[in-house]
C-alpha positions as CSV (number, residue, x, y, z in Angstrom):
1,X,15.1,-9.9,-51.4
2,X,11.9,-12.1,-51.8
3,X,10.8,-14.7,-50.1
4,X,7.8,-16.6,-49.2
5,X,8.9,-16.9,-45.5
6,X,7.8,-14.1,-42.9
7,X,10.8,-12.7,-41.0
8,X,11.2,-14.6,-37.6
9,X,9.7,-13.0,-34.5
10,X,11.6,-12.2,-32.0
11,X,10.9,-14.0,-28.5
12,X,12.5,-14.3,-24.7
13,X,13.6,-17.5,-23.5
14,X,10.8,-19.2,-20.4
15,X,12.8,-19.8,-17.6
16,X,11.1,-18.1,-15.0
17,X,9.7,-19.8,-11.8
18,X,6.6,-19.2,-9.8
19,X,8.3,-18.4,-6.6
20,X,10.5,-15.7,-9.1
21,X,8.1,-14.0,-10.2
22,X,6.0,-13.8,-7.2
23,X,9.5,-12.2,-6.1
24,X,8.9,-9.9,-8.8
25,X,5.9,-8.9,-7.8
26,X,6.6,-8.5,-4.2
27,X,10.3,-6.8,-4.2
28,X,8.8,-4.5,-7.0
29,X,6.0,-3.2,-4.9
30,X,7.4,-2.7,-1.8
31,X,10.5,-0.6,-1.6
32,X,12.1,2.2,0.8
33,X,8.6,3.6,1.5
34,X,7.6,0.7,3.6
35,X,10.3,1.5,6.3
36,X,10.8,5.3,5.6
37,X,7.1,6.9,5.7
38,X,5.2,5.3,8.2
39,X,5.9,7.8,10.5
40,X,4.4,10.1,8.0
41,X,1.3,8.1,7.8
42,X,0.7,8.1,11.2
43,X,0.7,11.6,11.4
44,X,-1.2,12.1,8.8
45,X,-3.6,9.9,9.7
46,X,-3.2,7.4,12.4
47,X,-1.6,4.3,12.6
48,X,-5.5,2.7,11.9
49,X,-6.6,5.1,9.5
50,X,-3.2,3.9,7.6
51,X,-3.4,0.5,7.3
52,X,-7.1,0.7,6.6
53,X,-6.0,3.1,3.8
54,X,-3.7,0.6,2.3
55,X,-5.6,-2.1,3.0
56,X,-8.5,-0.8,0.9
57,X,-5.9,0.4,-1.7
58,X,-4.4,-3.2,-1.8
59,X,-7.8,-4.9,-2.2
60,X,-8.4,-2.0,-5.3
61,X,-5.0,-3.1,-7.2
62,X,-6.6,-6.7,-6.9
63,X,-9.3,-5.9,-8.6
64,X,-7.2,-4.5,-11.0
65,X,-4.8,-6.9,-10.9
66,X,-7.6,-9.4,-11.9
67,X,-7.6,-8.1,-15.6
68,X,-4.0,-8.2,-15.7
69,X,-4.4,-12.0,-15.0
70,X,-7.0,-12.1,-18.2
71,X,-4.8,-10.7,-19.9
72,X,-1.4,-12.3,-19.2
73,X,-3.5,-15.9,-20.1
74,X,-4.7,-14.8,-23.4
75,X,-1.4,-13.4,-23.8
76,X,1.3,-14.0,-22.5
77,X,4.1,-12.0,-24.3
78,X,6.0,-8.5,-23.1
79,X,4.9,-5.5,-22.9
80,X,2.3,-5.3,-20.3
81,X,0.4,-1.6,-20.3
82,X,1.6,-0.7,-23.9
83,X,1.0,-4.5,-25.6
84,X,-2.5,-4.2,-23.6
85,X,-3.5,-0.6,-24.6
86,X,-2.7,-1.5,-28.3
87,X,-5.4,-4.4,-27.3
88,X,-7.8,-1.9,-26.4
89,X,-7.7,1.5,-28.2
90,X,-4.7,1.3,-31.1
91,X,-1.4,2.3,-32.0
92,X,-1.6,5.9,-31.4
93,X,-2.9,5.0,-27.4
94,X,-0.6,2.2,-26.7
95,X,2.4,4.1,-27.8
96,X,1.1,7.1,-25.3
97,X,1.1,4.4,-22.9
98,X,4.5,2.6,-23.5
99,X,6.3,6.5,-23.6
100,X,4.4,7.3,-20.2
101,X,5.2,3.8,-18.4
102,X,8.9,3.9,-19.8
103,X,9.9,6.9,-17.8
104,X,7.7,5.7,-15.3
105,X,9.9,2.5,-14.6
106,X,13.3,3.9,-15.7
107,X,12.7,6.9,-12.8
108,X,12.1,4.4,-10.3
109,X,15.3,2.1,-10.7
110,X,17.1,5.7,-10.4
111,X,14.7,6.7,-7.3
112,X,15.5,3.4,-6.0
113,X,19.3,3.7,-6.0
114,X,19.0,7.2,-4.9
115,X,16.9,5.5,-1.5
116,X,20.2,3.3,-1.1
117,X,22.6,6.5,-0.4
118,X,19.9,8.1,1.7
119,X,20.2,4.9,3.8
120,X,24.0,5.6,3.5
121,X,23.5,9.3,4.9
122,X,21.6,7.9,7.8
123,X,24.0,5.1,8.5
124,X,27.3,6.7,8.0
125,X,26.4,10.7,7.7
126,X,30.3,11.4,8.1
127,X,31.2,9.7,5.0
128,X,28.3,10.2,2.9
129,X,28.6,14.3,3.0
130,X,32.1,14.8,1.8
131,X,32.9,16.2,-1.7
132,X,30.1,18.6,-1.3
133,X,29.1,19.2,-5.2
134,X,26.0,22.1,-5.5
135,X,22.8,22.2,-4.3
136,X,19.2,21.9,-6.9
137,X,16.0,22.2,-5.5
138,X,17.0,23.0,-1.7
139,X,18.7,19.0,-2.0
140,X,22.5,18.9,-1.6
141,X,24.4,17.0,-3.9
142,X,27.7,14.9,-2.7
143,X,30.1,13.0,-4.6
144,X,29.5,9.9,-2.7
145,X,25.7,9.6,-3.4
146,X,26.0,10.2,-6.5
147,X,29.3,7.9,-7.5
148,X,27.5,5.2,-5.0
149,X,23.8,5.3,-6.9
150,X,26.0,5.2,-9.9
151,X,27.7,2.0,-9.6
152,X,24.5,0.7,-8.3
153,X,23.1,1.0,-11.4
154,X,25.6,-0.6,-13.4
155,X,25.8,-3.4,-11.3
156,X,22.2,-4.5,-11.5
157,X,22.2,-3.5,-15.2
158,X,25.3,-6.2,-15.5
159,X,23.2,-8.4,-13.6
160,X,19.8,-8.1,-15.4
161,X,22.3,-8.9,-18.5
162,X,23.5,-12.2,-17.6
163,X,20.1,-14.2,-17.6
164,X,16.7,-13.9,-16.9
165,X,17.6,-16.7,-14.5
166,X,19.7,-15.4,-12.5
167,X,18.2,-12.0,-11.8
168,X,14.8,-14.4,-11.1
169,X,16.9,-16.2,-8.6
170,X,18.4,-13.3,-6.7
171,X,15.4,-11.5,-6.3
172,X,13.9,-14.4,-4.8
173,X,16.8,-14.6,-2.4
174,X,16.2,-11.0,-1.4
175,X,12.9,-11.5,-1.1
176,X,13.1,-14.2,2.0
177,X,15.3,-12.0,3.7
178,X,13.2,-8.6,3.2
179,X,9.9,-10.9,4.3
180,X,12.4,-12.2,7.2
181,X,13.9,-8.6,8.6
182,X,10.4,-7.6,8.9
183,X,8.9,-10.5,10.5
184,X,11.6,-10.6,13.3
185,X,11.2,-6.5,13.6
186,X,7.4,-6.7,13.9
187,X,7.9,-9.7,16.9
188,X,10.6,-8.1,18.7
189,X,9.0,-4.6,19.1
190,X,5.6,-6.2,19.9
191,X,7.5,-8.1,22.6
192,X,9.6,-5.0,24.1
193,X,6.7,-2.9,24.2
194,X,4.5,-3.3,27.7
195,X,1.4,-2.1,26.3
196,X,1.4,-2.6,22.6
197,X,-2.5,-2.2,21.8
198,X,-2.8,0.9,24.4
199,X,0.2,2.5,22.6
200,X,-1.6,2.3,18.8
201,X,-3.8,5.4,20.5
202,X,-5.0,7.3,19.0
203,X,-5.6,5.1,16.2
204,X,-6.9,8.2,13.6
205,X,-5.7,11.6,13.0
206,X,-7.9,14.1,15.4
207,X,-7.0,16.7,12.7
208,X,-9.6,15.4,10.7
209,X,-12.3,13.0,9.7
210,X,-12.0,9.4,10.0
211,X,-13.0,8.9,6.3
212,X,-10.6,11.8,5.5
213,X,-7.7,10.2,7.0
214,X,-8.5,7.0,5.2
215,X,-9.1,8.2,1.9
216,X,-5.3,10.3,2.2
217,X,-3.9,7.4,2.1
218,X,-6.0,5.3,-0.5
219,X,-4.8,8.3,-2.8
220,X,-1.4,6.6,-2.6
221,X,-2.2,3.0,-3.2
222,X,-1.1,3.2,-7.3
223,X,2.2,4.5,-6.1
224,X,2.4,2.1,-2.6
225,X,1.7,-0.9,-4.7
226,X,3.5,-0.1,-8.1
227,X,5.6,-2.7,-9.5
228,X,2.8,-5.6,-9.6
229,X,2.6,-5.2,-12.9
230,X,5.9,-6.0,-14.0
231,X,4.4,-9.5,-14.1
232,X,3.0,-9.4,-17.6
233,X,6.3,-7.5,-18.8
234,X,7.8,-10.9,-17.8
235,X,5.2,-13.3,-19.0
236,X,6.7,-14.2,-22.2
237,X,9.3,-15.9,-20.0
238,X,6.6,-17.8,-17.9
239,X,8.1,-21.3,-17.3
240,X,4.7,-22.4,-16.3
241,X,1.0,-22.0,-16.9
242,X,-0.1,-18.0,-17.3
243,X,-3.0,-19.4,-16.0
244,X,-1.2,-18.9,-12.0
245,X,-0.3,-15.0,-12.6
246,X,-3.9,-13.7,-11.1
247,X,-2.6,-15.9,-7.7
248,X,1.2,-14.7,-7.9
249,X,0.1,-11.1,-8.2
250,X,-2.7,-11.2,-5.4
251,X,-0.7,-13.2,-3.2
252,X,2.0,-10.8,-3.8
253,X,-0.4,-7.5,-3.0
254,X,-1.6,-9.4,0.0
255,X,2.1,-9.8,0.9
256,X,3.2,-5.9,0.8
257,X,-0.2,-5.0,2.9
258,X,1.3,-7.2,5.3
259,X,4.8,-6.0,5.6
260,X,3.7,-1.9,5.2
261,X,0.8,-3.0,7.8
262,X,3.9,-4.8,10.2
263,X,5.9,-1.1,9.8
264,X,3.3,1.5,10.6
265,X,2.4,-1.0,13.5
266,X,5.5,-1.1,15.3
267,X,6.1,2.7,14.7
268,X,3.2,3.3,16.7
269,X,3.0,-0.1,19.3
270,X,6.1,0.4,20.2
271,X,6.0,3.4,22.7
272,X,3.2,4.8,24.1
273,X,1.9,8.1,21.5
274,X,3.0,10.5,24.2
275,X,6.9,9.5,24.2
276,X,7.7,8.7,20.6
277,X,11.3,8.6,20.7
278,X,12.7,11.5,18.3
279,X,9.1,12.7,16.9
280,X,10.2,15.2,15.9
281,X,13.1,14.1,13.0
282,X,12.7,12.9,9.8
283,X,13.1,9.3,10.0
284,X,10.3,8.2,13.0
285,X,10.9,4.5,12.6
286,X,14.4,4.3,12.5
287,X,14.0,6.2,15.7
288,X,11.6,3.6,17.5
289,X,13.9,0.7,16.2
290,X,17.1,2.2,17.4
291,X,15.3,3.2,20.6
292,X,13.5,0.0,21.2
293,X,16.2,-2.8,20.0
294,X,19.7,-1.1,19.4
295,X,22.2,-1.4,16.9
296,X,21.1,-5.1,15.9
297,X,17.8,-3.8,15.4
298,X,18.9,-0.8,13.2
299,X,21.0,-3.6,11.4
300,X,18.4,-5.9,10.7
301,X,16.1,-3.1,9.4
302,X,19.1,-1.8,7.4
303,X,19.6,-4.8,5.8
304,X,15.7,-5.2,5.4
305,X,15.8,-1.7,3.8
306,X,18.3,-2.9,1.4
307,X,16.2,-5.8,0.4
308,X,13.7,-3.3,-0.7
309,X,15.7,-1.1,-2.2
310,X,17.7,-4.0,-4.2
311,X,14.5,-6.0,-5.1
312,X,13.1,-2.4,-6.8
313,X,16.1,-2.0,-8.3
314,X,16.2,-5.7,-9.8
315,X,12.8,-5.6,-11.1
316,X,12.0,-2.2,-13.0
317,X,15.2,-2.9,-15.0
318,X,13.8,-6.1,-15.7
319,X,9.9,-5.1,-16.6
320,X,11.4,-1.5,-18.2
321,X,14.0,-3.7,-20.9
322,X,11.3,-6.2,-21.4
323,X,9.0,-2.8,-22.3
324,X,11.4,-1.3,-24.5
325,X,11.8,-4.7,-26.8
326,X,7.9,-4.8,-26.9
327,X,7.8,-1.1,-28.2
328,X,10.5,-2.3,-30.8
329,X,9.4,-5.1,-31.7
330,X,5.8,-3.5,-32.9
331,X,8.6,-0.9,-34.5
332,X,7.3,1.5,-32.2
333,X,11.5,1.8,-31.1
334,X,14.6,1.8,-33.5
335,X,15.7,-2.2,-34.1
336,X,18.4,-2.1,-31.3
337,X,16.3,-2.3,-28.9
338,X,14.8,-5.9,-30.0
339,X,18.2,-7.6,-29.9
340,X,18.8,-10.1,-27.9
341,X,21.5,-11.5,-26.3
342,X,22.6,-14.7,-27.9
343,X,24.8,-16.4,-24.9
344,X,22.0,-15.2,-22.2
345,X,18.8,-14.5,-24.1
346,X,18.2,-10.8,-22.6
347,X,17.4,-7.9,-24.7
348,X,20.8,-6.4,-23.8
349,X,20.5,-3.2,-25.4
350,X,17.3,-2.4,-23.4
351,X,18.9,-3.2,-20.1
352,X,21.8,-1.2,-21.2
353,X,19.7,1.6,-22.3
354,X,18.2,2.0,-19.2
355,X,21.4,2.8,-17.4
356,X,22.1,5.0,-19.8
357,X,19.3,6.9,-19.4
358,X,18.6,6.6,-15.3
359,X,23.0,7.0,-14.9
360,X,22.4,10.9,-14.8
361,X,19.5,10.9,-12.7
362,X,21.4,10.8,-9.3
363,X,23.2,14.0,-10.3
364,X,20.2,16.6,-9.8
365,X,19.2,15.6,-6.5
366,X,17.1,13.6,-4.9
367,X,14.1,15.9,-5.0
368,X,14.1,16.1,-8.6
369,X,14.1,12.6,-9.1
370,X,10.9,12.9,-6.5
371,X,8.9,15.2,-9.0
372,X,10.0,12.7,-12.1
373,X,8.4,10.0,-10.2
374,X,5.1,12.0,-9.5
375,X,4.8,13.3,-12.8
376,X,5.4,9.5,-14.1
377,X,2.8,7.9,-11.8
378,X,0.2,9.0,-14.7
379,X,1.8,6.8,-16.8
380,X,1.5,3.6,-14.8
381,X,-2.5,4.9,-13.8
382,X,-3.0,5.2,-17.8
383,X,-1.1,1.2,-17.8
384,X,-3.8,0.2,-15.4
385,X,-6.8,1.9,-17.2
386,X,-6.3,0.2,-20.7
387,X,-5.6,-3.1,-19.6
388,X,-8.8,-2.9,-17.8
389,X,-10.1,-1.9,-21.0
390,X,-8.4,-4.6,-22.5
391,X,-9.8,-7.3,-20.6
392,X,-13.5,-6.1,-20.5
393,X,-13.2,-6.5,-24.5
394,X,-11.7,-9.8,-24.7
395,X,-14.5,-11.0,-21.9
396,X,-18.4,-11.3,-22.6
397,X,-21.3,-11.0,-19.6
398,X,-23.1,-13.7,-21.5
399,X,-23.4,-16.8,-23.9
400,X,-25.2,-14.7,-26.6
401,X,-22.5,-12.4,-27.0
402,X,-20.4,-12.8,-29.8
403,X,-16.4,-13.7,-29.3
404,X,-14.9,-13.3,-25.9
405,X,-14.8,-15.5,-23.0
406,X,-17.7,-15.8,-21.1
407,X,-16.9,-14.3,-17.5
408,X,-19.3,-11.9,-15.5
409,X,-17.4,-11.7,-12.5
410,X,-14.0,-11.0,-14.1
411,X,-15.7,-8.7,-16.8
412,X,-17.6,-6.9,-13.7
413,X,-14.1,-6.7,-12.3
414,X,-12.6,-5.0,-15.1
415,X,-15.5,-2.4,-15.4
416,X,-14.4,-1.5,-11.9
417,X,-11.0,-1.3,-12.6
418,X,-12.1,0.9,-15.2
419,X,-13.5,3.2,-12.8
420,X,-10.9,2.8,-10.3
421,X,-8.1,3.7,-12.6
422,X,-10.1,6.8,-14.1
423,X,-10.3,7.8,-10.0
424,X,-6.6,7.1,-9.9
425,X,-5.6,9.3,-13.2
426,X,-8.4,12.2,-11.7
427,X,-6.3,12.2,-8.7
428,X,-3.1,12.7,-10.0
429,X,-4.3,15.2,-12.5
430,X,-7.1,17.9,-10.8
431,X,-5.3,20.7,-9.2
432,X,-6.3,20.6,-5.2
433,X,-7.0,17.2,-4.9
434,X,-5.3,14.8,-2.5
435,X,-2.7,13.7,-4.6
436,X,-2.9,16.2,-7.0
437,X,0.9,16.7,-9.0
438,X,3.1,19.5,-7.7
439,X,3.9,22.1,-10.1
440,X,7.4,21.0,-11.2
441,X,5.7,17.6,-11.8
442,X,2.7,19.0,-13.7
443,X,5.4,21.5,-15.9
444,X,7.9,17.8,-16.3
445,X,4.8,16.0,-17.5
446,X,4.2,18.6,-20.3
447,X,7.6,18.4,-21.3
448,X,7.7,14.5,-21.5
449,X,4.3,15.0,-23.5
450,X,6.4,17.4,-25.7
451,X,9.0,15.1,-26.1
452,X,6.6,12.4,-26.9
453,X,5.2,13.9,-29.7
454,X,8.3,14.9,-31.3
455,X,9.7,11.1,-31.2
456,X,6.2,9.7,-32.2
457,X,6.7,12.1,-35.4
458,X,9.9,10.5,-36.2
459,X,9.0,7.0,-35.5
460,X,5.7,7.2,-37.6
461,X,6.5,6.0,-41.0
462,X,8.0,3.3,-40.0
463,X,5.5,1.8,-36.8
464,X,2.8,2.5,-39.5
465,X,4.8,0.5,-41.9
466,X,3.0,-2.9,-39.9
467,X,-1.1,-3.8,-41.1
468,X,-2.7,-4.4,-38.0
469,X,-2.4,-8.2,-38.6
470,X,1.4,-8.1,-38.9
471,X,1.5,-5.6,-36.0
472,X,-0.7,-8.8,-33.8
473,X,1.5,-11.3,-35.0
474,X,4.5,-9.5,-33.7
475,X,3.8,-7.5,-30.9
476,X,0.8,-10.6,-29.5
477,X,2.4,-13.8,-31.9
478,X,-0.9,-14.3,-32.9
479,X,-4.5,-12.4,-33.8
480,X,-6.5,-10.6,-31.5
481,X,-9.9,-11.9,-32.9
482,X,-8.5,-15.4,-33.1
483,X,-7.5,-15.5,-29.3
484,X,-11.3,-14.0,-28.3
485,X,-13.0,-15.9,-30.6
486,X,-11.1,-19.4,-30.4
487,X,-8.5,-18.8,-27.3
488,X,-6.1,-21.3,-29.0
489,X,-2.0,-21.2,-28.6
490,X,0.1,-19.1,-29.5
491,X,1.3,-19.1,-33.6
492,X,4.3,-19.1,-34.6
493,X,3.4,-17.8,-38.0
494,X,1.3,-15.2,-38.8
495,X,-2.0,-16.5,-41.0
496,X,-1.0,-13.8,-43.4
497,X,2.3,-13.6,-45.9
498,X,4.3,-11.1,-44.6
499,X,6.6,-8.9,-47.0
500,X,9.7,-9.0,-46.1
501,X,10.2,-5.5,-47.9
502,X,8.2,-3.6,-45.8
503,X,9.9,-4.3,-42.3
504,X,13.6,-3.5,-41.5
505,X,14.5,-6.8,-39.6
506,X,17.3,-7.7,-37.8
507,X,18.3,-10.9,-38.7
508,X,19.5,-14.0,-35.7
């Protein structure tokens, strides 16, 4: 059928508050690691060494955060990495990015409900190791963890369903009482202990160089902080100015220093270095906290924990749905997964998707899941890189430039993003280094790459079947070279007359 009218884009409904997404941001980033490895930091390399570490890697995901806050004001749809890569280098590269970043944020909702029955296992050991399944990878599988972790995922995936709104709203809720449980922990172990200060001794690992121990755990920032960028995945539903997401996201980094600086400090102020309570098990603060305070302390940090936990959970099926109907909406993903829901606005069969695909997860074992994560923290690296690359095209260094906002600063920012994100990706990828990939993760990665290529192949015809100005209007809602050049609003009509023919639309 003809017409003269261009089919109707698709877009989420803004009802998203500041305070939400700042929630977003925060309960994203900081997750079961914050209470569960600080004892491994310390070890590794001293409760100072740590927080320097992250400290340094906090300030780093600033910088790079800083292009993510160009980008989300010039524009401020879904799709984050894979809306911003298509920016920067194409089709080709921002479907490599969107296929990279999906598994990347689907693993972590599973890793994250996976962290809620190791919590279990700690808590209540007696229950949670019954119905003994099989063992993969050295991990033993129960019935428990995985029914648990299963209905975990269904119930934020119900929740993520009913309304943008609400799920903003709850994870603000959590939020306040994660930031709460570790405020009270952090003032009541500084008060039990007698000598707090003397007790942080000694403050670096003697194993090795101060720089060294530092640099350990600057390795680790992109995975520490991960989850700050499921702010532009929800920017189309900005119920305010994108102009406050650079703020929300630094405060937000600032934030999770805080609370993972607050952990690895009362692991080590606590008791003096010489009488850590139960040094030698797997789960150092828990040990401190149960040693130091009692049960009400283990219950506070429990419920704390769950914050975390709950807050990850909340958010990556929020950012990974909103990615999914950005990848189908450039027809980069069958039609499905642009749908939305016409009661609650959602794009339900992304949400729905993603328990489908992170539901089996739980049933190879925790250390599995661990080397899907790895192998996916390239993808969120390779996020990182092209929006840098993003923003230092949309930004000039001076007046006589051509196009692009004129911004030194931020444009200096994003060349070091650039660089960071490179360092970030080298990392992660060169055999031997620091945070080089295990071999399960580096054999995984192939496979997804495999995988990748094979899907790509299918979904060709049809994401080539958009011209590059019908592939802005829907994936952006407007040009790229009339946003640099002119930096007006968003269209809600693309310049140029669409055919109808050439696009498989669902009509709403």
């Amino acid at each position: 059928m003809e017409t003269t009218e261009p089919p109707r884009r698709k877009k989420l409904q803004k009802t998203l508050k500041p305070s939400w997404v700042f929630a977003i941001a925060l309960g994203s980033s900081v997750g079961w690691g914050a209470f569960i490895l600080p004892g491994d930091w310390i070890k590794e390399s001293g409760p100072l060494g740590a927080i320097l570490g992250l400290l340094i890697g906090a300030i780093i995901m600033m910088i790079i955060a800083s292009s993510y806050g160009v980008m989300i004001k010039k524009f401020p749809v879904s799709g984050g990495g894979f809306t911003y890569a298509f920016i920067a280098a194409g089709k080709i590269w921002a479907f490599i990015c969107g296929w990279f970043l999906s598994l990347g944020y689907m693993s972590i909702v599973a890793l994250n409900a996976s962290a809620f029955t190791l919590l279990l296992k700690f808590l209540a050991p007696g229950f949670m190791k019954q119905g003994f399944l099989y063992s993969i990878a050295g991990w033993d599988v129960y019935l428990p963890e995985v029914l648990i972790a299963s209905l975990l995922i269904l119930l934020f995936a119900f929740i993520n369903s009913t309304g943008t709104s609400v799920s903003g709203r709850i994870q603000f809720y959590f939020c306040v009482l994660l930031i709460g449980g570790v405020v009270l922990l952090g003032m009541f172990t500084y008060g039990f202990a007698d000598q707090p200060l003397e007790n942080l001794k000694p403050l670096f690992s003697g194993s090795q160089s101060i720089l060294t121990s530092i640099l350990v755990i600057v390795a680790i920032a992109p995975w520490a902080y991960v989850g700050f960028d499921n702010v532009p995945q929800a920017a189309e539903e900005f119920k305010f100015s994108p102009r406050k997401a650079t703020v929300l996201i630094v405060a937000s980094l600032f934030t999770s220093f805080l609370i993972y600086a607050i952990m690895i400090g009362l692991t080590a102020w606590t008791f003096p270095s010489s009488a850590k309570i139960g040094e030698s098990n797997l789960w150092l603060t828990g040990d401190v906290i149960y040693s130091a305070l009692g049960m009400a302390g283990l219950v506070i940090m429990a419920v704390a924990i769950m914050m975390g936990i709950f807050t990850g959970l909340n958010g990556f099926f929020m950012s990974s749905s909103r990615l999914l109907f950005s990848m189908a909406r450039a027809r980069a993903l069958p039609n499905g997964f642009r749908s939305i829901s016409k009661k609650h606005n959602t794009p339900v069969w992304g949400i729905w998707f993603v328990a489908l695909i992170t539901l089996p997860m739980p049933w190879f074992g925790r250390q599995a899941l661990t080397w899907i994560v790895d192998m996916s923290s390239t993808g969120v690296s390779v996020a990182y890189l092209f929006t840098c690359l993003a923003a230092y095209r949309v930004l000039a260094w001076r007046s006589e430039q051509a196009g692009g906002e004129i911004a030194p600063l931020k444009k200096a920012l994003a060349l070091i993003g650039i660089i960071a994100s490179a360092s970030f990706l080298a990392l992660l990828l060169i055999p031997n280094s620091p945070a080089a990939l295990s071999t399960p993760s580096y054999l995984l990665l192939l496979a997804w790459a495999v995988t990748g290529s094979v899907f790509y192949m299918a979904m060709r015809k049809k994401y080539n079947s958009l011209t590059q100005e019908e592939t802005e209007y829907y994936l952006l809602g407007k040009s790229i070279e009339s946003e640099v050049h002119s930096g007006e609003n968003e269209e809600e009509q693309p310049k140029t007359q669409i055919p109808v023919d050439s696009l498989s639309i669902n009509k709403s």
